[in-house]
C-alpha positions in Angstrom: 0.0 0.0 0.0 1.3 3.2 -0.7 1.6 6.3 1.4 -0.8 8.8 1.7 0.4 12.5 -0.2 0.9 15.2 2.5 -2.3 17.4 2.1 -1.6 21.2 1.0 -2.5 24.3 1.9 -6.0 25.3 0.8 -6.3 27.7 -1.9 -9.2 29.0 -4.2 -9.2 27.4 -7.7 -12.4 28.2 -9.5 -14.0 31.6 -8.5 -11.8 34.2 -9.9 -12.5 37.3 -7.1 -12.1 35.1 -4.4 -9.3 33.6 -5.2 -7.1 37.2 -6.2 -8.3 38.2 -2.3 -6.8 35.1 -0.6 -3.6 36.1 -2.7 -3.7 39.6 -1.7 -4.1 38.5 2.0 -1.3 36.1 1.6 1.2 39.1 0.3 -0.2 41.5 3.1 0.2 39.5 6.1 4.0 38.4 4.8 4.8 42.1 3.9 3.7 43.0 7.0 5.5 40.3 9.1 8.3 41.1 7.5 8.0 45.0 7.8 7.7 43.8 12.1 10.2 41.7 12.1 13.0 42.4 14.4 15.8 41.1 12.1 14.5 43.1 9.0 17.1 46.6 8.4 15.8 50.0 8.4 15.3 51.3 5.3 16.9 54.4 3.9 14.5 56.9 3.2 14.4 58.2 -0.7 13.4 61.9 -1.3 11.7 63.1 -4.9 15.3 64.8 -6.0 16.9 61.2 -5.1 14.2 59.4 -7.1 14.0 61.7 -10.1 17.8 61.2 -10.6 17.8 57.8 -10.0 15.3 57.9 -13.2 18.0 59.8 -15.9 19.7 56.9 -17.9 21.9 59.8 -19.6 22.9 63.6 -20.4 23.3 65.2 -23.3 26.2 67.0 -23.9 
């Protein structure tokens, strides 16, 4: 006799709505366990001028 499989996780297959909120919930709860963590690094804040030069791939001469 063979084993049994190891049963999963359960997860929406058919209805389409549902199932895109029980991914969403999924990212939101791991974002924000990770944003609480106590081993995650502070994050260096980015200001608009930092951003906006970050954005220019090159200067014309």
């Amino acid at each position: 006799m063979s084993k049994r499989p190891t049963p999963k996780k359960r997860r929406e297959k058919s209805r389409g709505r549902r199932q895109h909120s029980v991914y969403v919930q999924k990212r939101i709860r791991k974002l924000t366990n990770r944003m609480n963590s106590p081993y995650g690094s502070p994050v260096e804040a980015r200001s608009k001028a930092k951003k906006a030069l970050k954005g220019i791939t090159r200067i014309k001469a």
